[in-house]
C-alpha positions in Angstrom: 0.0 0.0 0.0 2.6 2.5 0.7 4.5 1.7 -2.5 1.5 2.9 -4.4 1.2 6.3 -2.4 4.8 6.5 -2.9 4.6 5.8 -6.3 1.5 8.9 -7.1 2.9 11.1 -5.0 6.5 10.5 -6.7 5.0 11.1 -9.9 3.1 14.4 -9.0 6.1 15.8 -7.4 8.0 14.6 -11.2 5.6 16.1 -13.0 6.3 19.5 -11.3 10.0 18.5 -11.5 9.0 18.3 -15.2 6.9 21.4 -15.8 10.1 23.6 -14.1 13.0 21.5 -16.0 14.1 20.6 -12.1 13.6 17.0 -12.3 17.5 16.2 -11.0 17.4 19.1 -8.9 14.1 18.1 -7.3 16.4 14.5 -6.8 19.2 16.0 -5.2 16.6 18.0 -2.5 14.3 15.3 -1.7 17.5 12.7 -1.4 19.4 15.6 0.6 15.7 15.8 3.2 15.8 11.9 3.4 19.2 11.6 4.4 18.7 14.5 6.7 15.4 12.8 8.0 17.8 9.3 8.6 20.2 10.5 10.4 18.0 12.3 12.5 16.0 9.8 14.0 14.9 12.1 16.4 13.8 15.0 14.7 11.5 12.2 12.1 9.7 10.8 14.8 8.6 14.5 15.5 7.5 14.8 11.6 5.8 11.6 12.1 4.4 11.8 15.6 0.2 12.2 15.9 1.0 14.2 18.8 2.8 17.0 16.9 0.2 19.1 15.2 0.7 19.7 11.7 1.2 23.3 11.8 4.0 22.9 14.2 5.5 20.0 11.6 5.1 22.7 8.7 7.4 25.0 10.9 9.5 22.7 11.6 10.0 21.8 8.4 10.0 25.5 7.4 13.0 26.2 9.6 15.0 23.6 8.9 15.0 22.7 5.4 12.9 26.1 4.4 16.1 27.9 2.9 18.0 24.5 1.6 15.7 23.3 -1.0 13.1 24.8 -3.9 9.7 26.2 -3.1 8.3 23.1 -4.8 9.6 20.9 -2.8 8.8 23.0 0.2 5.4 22.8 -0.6 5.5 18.9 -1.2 6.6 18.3 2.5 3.9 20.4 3.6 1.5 18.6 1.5 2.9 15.2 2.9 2.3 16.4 6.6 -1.2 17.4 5.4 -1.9 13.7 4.3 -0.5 12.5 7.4 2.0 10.4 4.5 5.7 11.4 6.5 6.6 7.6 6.6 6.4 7.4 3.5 9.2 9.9 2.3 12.1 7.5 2.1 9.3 5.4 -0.7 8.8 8.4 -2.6 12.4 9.3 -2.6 12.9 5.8 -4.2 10.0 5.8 -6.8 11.2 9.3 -7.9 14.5 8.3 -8.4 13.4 4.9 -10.7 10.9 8.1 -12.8 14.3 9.8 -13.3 15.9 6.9 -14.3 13.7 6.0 -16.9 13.6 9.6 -18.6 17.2 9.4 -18.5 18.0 5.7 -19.8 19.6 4.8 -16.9 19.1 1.1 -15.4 21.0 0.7 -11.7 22.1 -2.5 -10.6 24.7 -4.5 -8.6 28.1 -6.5 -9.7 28.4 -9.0 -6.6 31.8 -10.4 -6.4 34.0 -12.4 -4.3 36.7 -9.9 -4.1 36.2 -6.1 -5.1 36.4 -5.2 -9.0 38.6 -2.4 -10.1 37.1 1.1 -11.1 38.8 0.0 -14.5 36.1 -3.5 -14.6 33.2 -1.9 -13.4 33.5 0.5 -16.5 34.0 -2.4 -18.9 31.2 -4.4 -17.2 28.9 -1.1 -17.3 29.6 -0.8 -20.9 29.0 -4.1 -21.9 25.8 -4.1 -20.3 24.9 -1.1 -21.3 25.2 -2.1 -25.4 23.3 -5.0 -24.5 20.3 -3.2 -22.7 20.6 -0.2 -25.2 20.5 1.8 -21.7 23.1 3.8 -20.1 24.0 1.2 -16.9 25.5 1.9 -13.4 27.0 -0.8 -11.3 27.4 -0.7 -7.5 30.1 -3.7 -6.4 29.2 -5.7 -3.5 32.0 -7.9 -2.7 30.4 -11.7 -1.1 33.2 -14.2 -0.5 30.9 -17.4 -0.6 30.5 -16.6 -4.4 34.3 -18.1 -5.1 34.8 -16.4 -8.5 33.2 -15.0 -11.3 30.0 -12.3 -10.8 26.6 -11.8 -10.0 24.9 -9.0 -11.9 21.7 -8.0 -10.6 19.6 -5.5 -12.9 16.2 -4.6 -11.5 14.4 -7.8 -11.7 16.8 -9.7 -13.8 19.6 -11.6 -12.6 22.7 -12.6 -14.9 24.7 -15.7 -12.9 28.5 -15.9 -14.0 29.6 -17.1 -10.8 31.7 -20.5 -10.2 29.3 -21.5 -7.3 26.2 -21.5 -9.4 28.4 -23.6 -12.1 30.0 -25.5 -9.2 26.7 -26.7 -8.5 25.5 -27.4 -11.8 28.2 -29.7 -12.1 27.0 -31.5 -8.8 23.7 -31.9 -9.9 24.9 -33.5 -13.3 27.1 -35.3 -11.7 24.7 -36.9 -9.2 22.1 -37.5 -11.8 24.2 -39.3 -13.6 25.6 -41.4 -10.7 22.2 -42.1 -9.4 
């Protein structure tokens, strides 16, 4: 349920994003207010308190992050106290991000390997994936040991297996069915 109020509320604030040509901009502030917001666990349980009322949230809001970030984005916090949506900030952030990334051909994913790849491989890997997707494609490296060798590639909901565990077990399963 909340990734669907994410999800509209995301796309309105895009929309204005779009209509001002501040779609990364918008990104950067809302990103900037949920980091903020996570590292201050004290001062988000306020935002998201019933016991707050929502003017006071609105000033709070107003004085902290009233000079950092656009008046469009000042007014989408406000709105978002007004719904009584605050939790749901870091899934708008998120959904926002995935609308930016489609208008700008960008597909984010994960190399996991079992030691760390070079700044030199990721951009090799990147642009390899990237011919084959048609899509401009940024890895994060994740380094798990239990992987041996080789690397996972994770791209939204597709998953491309080069690792030697995976063919490790492959061969253990033919082997067993041919034993058996």
């Amino acid at each position: 349920m909340i990734n669907l109020i994410a999800e509209r509320y995301a796309e309105a604030l895009f929309q204005v994003g779009e209509e001002t040509n501040s779609t990364t901009k918008l990104y950067e502030e809302i990103n900037a207010v949920v980091e903020a917001l996570k590292s201050n666990k004290d001062f988000y349980g306020v935002l998201k308190s019933p016991l707050v009322t929502k003017g006071d949230k609105k000033d709070l809001v107003e004085k902290v992050f009233g000079s950092q970030v656009s008046a469009n984005l000042n007014n989408f916090l406000k709105i978002i106290i007004d719904k009584d949506r605050v939790s749901a900030i870091e899934a708008v952030e998120k959904s926002y991000k995935e609308l930016l990334n489609e208008k700008n051909n960008i597909i984010e994913g994960t190399a996991i390997t079992a030691v760390a790849m070079s700044q030199e491989e990721i951009k090799q890997l990147e642009a390899k994936l990237s011919s084959k997707y048609n899509k401009n494609v940024t890895l994060e490296n994740k380094v798990d040991e239990s992987i041996l060798g080789g690397v996972l590639v994770r791209l939204g909901n597709e998953e491309i297996d080069g690792t030697v565990k995976t063919r490790l077990t492959k061969m253990k399963d033919q082997l067993s069915q041919v034993i058996s």
